[in-house]
N, CA, C and O atoms as a GROMACS GRO file, in nm:
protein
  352
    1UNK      N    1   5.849  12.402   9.132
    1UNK     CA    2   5.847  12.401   8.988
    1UNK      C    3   5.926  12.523   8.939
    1UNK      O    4   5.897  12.637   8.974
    2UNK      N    5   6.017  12.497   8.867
    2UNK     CA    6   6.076  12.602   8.832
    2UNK      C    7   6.010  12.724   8.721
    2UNK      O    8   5.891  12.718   8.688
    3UNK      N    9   6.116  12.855   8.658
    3UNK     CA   10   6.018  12.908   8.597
    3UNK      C   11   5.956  12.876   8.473
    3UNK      O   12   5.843  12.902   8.434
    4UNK      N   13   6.066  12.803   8.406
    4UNK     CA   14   6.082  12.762   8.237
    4UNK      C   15   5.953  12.657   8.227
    4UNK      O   16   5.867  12.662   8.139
    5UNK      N   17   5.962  12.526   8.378
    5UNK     CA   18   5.804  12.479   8.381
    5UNK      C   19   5.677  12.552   8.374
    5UNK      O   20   5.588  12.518   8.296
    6UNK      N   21   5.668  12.638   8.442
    6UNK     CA   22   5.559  12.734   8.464
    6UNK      C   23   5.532  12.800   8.343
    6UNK      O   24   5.416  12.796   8.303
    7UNK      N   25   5.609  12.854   8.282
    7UNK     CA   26   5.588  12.935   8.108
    7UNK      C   27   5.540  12.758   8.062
    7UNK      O   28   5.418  12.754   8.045
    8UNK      N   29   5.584  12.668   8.047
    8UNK     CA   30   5.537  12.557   7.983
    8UNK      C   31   5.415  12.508   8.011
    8UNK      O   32   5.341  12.491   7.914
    9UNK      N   33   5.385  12.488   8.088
    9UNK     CA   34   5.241  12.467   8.119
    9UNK      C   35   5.164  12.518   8.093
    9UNK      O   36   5.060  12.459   8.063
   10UNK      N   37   5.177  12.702   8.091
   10UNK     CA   38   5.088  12.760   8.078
   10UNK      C   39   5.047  12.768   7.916
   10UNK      O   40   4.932  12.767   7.872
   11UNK      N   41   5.194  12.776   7.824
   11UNK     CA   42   5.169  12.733   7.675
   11UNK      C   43   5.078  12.634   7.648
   11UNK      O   44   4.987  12.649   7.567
   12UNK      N   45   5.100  12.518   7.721
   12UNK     CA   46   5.023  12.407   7.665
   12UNK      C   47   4.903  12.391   7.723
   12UNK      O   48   4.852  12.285   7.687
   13UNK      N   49   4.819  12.469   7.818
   13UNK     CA   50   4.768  12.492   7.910
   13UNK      C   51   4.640  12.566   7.809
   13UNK      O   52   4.520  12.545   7.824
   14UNK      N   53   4.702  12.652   7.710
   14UNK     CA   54   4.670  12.737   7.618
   14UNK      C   55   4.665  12.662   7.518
   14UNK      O   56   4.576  12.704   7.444
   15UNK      N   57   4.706  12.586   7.482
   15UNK     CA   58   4.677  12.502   7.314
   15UNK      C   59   4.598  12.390   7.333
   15UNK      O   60   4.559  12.328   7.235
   16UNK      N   61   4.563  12.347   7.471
   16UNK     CA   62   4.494  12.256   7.507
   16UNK      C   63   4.366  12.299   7.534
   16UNK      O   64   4.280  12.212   7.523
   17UNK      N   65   4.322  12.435   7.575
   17UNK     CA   66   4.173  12.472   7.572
   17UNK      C   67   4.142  12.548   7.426
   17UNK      O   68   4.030  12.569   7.381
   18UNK      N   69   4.271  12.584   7.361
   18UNK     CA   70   4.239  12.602   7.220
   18UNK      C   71   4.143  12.538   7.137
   18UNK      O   72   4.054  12.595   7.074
   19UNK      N   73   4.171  12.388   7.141
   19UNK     CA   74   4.163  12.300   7.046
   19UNK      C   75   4.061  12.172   7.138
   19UNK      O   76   4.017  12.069   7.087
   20UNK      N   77   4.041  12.218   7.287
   20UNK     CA   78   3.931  12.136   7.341
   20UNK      C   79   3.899  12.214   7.498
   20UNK      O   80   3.949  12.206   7.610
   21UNK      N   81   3.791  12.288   7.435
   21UNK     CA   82   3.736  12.349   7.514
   21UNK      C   83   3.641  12.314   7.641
   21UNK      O   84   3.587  12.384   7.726
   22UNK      N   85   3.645  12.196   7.618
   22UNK     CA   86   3.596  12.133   7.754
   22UNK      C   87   3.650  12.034   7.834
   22UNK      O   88   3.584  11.965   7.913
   23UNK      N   89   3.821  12.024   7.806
   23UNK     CA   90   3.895  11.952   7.850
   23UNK      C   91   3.981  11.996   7.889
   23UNK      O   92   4.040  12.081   7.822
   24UNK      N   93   4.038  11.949   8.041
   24UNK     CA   94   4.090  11.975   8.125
   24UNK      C   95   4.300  11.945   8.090
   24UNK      O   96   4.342  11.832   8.061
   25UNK      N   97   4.378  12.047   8.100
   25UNK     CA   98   4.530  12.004   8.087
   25UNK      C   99   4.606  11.919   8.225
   25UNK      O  100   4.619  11.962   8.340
   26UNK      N  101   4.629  11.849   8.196
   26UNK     CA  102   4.702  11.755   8.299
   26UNK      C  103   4.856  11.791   8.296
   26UNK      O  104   4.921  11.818   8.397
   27UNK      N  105   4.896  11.787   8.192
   27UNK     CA  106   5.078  11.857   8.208
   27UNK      C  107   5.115  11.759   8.083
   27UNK      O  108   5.022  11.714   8.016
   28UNK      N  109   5.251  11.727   8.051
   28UNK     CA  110   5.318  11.712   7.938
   28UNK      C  111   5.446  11.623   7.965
   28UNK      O  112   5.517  11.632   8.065
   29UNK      N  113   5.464  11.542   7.868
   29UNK     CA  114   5.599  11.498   7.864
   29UNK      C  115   5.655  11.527   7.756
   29UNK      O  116   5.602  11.576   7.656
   30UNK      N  117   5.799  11.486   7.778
   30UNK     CA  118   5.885  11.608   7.698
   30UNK      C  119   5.916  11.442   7.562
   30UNK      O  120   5.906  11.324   7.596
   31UNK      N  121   5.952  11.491   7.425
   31UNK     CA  122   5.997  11.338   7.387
   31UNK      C  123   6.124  11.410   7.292
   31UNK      O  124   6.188  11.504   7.337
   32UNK      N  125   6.154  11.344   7.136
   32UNK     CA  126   6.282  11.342   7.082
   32UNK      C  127   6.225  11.505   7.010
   32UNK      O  128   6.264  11.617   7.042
   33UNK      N  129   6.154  11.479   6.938
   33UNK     CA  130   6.101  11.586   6.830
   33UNK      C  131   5.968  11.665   6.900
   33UNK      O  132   5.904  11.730   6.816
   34UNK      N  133   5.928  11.669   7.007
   34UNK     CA  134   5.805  11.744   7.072
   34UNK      C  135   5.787  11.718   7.201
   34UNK      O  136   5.870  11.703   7.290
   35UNK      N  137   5.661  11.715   7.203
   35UNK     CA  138   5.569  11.692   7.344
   35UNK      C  139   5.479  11.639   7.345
   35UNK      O  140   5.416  11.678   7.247
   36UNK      N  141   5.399  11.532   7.421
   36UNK     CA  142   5.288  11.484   7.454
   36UNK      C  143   5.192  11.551   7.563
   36UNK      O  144   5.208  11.525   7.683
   37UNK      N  145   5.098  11.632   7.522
   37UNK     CA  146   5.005  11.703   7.635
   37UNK      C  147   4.914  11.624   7.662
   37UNK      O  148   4.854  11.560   7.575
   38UNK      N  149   4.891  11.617   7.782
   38UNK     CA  150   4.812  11.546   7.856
   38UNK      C  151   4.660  11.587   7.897
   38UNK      O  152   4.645  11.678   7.978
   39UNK      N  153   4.538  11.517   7.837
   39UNK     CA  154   4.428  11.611   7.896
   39UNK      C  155   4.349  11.532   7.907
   39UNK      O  156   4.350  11.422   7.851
   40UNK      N  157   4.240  11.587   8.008
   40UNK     CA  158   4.102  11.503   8.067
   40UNK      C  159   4.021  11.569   8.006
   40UNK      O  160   4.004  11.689   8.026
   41UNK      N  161   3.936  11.478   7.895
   41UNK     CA  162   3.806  11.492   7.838
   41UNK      C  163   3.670  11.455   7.858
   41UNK      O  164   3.632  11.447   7.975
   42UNK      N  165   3.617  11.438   7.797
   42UNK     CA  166   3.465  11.387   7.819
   42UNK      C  167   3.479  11.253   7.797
   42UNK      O  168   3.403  11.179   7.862
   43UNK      N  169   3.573  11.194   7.706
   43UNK     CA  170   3.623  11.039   7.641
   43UNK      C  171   3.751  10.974   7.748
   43UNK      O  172   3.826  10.882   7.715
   44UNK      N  173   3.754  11.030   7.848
   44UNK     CA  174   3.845  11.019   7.926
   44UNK      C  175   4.018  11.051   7.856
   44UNK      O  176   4.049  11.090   7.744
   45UNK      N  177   4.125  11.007   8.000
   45UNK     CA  178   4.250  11.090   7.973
   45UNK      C  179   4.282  11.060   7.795
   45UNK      O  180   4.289  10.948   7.744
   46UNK      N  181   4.294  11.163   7.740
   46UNK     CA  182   4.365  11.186   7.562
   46UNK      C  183   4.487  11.271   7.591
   46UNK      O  184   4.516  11.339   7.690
   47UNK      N  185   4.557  11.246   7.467
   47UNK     CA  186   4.696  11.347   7.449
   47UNK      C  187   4.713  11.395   7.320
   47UNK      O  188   4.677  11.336   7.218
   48UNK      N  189   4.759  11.483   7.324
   48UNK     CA  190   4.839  11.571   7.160
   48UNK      C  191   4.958  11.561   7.164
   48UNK      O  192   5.025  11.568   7.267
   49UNK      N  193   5.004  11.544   7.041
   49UNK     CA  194   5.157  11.543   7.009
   49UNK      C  195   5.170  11.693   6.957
   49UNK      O  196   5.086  11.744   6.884
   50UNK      N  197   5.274  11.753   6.999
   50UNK     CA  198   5.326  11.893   6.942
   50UNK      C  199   5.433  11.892   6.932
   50UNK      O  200   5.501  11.851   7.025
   51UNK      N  201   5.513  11.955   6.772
   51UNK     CA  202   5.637  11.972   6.788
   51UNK      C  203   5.729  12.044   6.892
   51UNK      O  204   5.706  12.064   7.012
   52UNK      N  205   5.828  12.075   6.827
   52UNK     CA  206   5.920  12.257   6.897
   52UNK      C  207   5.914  12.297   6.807
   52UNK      O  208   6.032  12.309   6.776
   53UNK      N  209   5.819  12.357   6.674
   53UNK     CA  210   5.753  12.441   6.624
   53UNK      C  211   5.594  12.485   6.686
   53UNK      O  212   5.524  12.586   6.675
   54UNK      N  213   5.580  12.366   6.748
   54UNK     CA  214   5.440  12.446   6.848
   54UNK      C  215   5.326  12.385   6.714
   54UNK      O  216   5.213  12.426   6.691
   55UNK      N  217   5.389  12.295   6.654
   55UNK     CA  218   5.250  12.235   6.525
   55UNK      C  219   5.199  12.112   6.616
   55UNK      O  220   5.269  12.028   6.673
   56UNK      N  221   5.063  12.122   6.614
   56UNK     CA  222   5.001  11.975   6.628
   56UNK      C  223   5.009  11.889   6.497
   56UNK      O  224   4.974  11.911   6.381
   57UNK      N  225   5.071  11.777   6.563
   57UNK     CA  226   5.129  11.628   6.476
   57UNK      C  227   4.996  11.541   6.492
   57UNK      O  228   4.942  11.488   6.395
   58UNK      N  229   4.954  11.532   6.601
   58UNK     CA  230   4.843  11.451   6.601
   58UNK      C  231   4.748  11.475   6.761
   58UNK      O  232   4.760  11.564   6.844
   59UNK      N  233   4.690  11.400   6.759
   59UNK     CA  234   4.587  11.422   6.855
   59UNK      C  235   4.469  11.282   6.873
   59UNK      O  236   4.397  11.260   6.775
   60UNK      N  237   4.452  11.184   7.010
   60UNK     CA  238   4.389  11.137   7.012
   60UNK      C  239   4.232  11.131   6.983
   60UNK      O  240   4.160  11.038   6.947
   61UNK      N  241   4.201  11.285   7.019
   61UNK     CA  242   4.038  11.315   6.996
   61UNK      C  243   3.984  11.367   6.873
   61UNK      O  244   4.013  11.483   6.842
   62UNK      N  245   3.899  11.286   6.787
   62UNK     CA  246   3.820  11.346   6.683
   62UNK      C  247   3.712  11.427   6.752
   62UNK      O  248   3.665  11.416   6.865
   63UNK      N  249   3.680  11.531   6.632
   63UNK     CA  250   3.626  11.640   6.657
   63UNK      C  251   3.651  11.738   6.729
   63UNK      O  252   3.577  11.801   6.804
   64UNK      N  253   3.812  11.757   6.693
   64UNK     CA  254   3.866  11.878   6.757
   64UNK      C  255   3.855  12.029   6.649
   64UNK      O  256   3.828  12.029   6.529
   65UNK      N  257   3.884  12.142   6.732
   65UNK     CA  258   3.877  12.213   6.653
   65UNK      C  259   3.900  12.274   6.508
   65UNK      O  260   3.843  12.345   6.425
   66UNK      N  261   4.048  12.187   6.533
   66UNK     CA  262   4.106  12.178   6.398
   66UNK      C  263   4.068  12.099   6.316
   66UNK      O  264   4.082  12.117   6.195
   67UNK      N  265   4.000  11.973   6.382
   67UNK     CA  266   3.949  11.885   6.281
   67UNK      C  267   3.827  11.942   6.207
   67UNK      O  268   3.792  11.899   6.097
   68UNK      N  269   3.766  12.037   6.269
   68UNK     CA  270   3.646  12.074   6.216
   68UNK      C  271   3.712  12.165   6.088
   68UNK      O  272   3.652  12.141   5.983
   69UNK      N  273   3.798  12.242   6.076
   69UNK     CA  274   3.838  12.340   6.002
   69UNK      C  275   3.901  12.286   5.916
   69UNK      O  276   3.911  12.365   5.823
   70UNK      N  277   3.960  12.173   5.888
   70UNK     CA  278   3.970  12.049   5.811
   70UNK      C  279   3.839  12.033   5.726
   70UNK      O  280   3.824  12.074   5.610
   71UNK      N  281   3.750  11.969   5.801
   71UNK     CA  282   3.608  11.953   5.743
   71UNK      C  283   3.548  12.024   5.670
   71UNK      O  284   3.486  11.983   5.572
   72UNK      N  285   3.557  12.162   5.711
   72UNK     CA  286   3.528  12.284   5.674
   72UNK      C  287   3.561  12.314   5.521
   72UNK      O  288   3.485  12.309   5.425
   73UNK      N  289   3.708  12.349   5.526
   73UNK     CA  290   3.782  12.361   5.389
   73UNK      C  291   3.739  12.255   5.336
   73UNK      O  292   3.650  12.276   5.253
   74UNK      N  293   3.773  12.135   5.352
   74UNK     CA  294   3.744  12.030   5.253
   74UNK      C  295   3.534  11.972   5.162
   74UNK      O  296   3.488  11.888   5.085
   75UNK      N  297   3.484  12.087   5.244
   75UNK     CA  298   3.353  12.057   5.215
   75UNK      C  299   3.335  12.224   5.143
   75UNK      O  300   3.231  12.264   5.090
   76UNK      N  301   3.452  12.299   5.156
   76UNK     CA  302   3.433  12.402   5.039
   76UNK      C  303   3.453  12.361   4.943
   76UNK      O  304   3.369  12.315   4.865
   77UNK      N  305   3.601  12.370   4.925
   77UNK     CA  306   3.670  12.281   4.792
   77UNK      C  307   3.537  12.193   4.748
   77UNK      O  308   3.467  12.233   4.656
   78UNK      N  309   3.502  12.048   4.834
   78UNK     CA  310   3.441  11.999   4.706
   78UNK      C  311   3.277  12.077   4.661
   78UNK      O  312   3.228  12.062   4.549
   79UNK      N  313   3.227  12.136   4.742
   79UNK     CA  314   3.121  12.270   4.707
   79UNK      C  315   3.181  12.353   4.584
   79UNK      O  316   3.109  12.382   4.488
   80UNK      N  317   3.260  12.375   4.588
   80UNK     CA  318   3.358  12.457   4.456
   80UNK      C  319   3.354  12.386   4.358
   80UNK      O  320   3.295  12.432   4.260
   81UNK      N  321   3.423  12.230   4.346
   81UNK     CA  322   3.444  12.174   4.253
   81UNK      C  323   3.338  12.124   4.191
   81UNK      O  324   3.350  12.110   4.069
   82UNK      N  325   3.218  12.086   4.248
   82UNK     CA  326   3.114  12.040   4.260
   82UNK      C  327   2.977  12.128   4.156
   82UNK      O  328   2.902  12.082   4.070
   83UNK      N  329   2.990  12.246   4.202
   83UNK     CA  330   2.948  12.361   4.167
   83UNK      C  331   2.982  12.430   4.044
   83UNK      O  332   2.912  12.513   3.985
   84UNK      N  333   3.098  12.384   4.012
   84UNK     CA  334   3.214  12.397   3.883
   84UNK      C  335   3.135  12.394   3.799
   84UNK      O  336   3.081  12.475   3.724
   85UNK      N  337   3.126  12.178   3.840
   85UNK     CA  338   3.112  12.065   3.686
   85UNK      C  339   2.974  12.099   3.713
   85UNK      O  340   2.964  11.993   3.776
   86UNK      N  341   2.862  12.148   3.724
   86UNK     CA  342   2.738  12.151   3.678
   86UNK      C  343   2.729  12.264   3.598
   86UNK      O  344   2.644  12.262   3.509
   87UNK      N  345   2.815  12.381   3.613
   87UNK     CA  346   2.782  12.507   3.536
   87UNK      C  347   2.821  12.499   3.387
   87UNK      O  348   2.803  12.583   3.298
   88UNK      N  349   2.880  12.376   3.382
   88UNK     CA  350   2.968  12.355   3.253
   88UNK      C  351   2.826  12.288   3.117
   88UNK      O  352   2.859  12.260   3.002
   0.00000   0.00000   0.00000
């Protein structure tokens, strides 16, 4: 494996226990606009799409980390808005 693989893996190696901490990285294929990472979960094999900005595009598994922080903000906001229209 060369070295440029080895730095790659280990990136995605890293954004893959980021965002699923109990799932295992399998490796990656390369496509037009990103990458497909490969990982073994509890729901069996899932993948993430990532650009070459390093953004997650998508992701087979709900209730990922990010999804939660999604959830999160969006249950402030409407706590905010919510909280607004009664004080009125």
């Amino acid at each position: 494996m060369s070295a440029s693989e080895q730095v790659m893996h280990r990136m995605f190696s890293e954004i893959v226990a980021q965002y699923h901490p109990f799932a295992q990285y399998i490796g990656y294929q390369e496509g037009e606009d990103g990458f497909m990472l490969h990982y073994q979960g509890p729901n069996g094999q899932q993948y993430m799409i990532v650009d070459t900005e390093g953004n997650i595009l998508g992701d087979t598994t709900m209730g990922t980390t990010r999804t939660m922080e999604v959830l999160t903000v969006g249950a402030a906001i409407l706590s905010a808005f919510f909280g607004g229209q009664s004080n009125r």
